[in-house]
N, C-alpha and C positions, 0 to 999 in steps of 0.2 A: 580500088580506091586510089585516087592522087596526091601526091604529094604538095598541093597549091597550097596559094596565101588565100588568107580571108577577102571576098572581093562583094561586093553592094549588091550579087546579085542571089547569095543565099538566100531563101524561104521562112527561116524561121528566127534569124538575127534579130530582126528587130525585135521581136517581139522577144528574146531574152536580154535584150539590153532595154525594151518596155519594164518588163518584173524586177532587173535590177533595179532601176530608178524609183520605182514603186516603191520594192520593200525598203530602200535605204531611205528615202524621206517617208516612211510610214513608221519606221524604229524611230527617227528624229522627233520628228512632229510629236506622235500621240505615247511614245513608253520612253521617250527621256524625262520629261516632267514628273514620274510615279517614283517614287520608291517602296517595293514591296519586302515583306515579312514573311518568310515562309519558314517553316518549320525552326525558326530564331534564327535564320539566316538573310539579311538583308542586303537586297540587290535593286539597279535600275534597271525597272521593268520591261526597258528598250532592249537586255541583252536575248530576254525569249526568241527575240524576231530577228534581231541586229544580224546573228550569226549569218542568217538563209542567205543576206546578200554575200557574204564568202562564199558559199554553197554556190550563187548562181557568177561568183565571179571566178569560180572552178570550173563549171560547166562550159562560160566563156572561152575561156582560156585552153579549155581541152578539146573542143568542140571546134573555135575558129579562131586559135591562135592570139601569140601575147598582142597583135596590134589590133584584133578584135575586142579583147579587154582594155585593152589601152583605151578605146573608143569610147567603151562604155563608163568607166572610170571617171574621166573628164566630163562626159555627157553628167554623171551622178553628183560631180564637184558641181560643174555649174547649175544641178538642180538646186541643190543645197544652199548654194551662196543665194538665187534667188531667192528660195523660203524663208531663208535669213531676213534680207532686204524686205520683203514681201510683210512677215511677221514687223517690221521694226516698224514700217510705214502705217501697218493695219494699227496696229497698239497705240501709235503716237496721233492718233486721228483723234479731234477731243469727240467724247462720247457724248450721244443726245443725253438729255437734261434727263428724261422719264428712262433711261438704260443702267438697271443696276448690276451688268456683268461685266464693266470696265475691270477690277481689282483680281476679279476670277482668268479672264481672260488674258491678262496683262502676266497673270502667272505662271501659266500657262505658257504664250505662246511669246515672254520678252525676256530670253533668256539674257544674261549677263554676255557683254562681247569679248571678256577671256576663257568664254566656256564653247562660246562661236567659233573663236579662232582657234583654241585645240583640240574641239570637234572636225574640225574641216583640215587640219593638216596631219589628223592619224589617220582621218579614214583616207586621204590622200596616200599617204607614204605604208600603211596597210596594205592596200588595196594592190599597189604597187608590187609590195615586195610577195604577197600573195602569187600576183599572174608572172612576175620572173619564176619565182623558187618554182612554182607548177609544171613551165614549160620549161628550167632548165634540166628538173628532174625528169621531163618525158623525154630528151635528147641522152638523159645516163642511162636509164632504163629500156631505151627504145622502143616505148611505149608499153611498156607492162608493169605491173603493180598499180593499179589508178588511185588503192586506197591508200599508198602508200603517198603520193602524191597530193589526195585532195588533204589528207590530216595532216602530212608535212610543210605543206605549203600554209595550213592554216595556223601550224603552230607556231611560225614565224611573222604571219601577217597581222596574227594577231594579239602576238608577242610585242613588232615594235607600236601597233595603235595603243596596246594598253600603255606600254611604258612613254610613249609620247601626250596621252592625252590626259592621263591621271595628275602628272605633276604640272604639266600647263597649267590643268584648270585648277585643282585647287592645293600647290606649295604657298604654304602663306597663309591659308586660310584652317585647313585640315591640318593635324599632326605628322609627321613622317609616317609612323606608325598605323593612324587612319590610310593613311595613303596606300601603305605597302597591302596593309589588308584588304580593302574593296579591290586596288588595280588585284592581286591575284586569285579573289574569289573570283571574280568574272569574267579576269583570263578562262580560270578550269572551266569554267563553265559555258563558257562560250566554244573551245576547243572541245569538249565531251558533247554537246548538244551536236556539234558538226560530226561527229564522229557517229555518234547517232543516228544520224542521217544518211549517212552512206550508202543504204543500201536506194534509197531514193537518189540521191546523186547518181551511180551507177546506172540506173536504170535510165534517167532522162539524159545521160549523156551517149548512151547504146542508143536510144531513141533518134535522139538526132543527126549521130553520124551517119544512121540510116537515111535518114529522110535526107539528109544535105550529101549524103555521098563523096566524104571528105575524109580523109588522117590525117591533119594537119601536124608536123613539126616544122618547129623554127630556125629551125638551121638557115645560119647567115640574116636572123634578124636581127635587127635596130631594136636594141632593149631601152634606149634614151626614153622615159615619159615624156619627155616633151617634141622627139621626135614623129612626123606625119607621114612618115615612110612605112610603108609596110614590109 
């Protein structure tokens, strides 16, 4: 196996920066709007799915390196901002006369724009801090321990989205105390769901370093987000 950077002519890239994109406007769109009850424990139904996108933004990352999550990351930010856009545009269109789902629909899919804006700069700075912690733990590690890696990297990624997007969106509105308690139910639960997972992460990322015939580390990369260097 070689030691290369991530280059446009892998086999199966796109198509996991396709399922990235996917699942993170498919948690947005259809399970932020629910909040579910389950055994007296109440959650937003987006965290079931939400996690997978860490899941495949471990796989990225492990697979073809932080400028290859870098990649997808951005691609997933500007999916987002357009659904945003998209939803504001659809919602604000006046509805025919005889359409009685304007109120259902508007509920649905117009969310509030301080819930938009710290939706979009956790899973930003998440996401982020995910695909560093990952690959700087496979340059300590020398590529060994991967479980160690994908739940380490998830516990800080999605340590700072919770604590960036919970008080965004609702200080002021929510109690502290409402606060402290949703952002850490769904922390746990979003880090145990991942961990859950594992033995599936493991396996689709052995899968593909076969097929792509790569060991990517990042030694001497450009960790900047906003850097296009690889």
């Amino acid at each position: 196996m070689s030691d290369e950077k991530p280059a446009h002519h892998f086999r199966y890239y796109d198509l996991a920066l396709g399922a990235f994109v996917a699942v993170l406007l498919c948690s947005n769109l259809i399970g932020a709007a629910k909040i579910a009850d389950v055994f007296g424990a109440t959650f937003g139904a987006g965290i079931l799915f939400f996690p997978l996108s860490y899941v495949l933004g471990d796989i990225l990352t492990e697979v073809y390196g932080y400028a290859g999550a870098r990649r997808a990351v951005w691609a997933g930010f500007a999916a987002n901002l357009f659904a945003v856009f998209m939803a504001f545009a659809v919602v604000s269109l006046p509805p025919a006369e005889d359409w009685g789902g304007q109120e259902h629909y508007a509920y649905v899919f117009g969310q509030t724009p301080r819930i938009v804006l710290a939706s979009l700069i956790a899973f930003w700075a998440g996401e982020f801090a995910n695909a560093y912690v990952m690959a700087e733990m496979k340059l300590m590690s020398e590529g060994k321990h991967l479980w160690q890696r994908t739940i380490g990297s998830t516990v800080v990624g999605q340590g700072i989205d919770s604590l960036i997007f919970y008080p965004v969106a609702f200080l002021g509105v929510w109690s502290i105390s409402q606060i402290l308690q949703v952002m850490m139910l769904n922390y746990v639960l979003k880090v145990v769901w991942e961990a859950i997972l594992t033995p599936v992460t493991y396996y689709v990322i052995g899968q593909l370093k076969k097929a792509e015939g790569v060991e990517i580390f990042d030694r001497g990369t450009n960790f900047s987000p906003f850097s296009l260097k690889k």
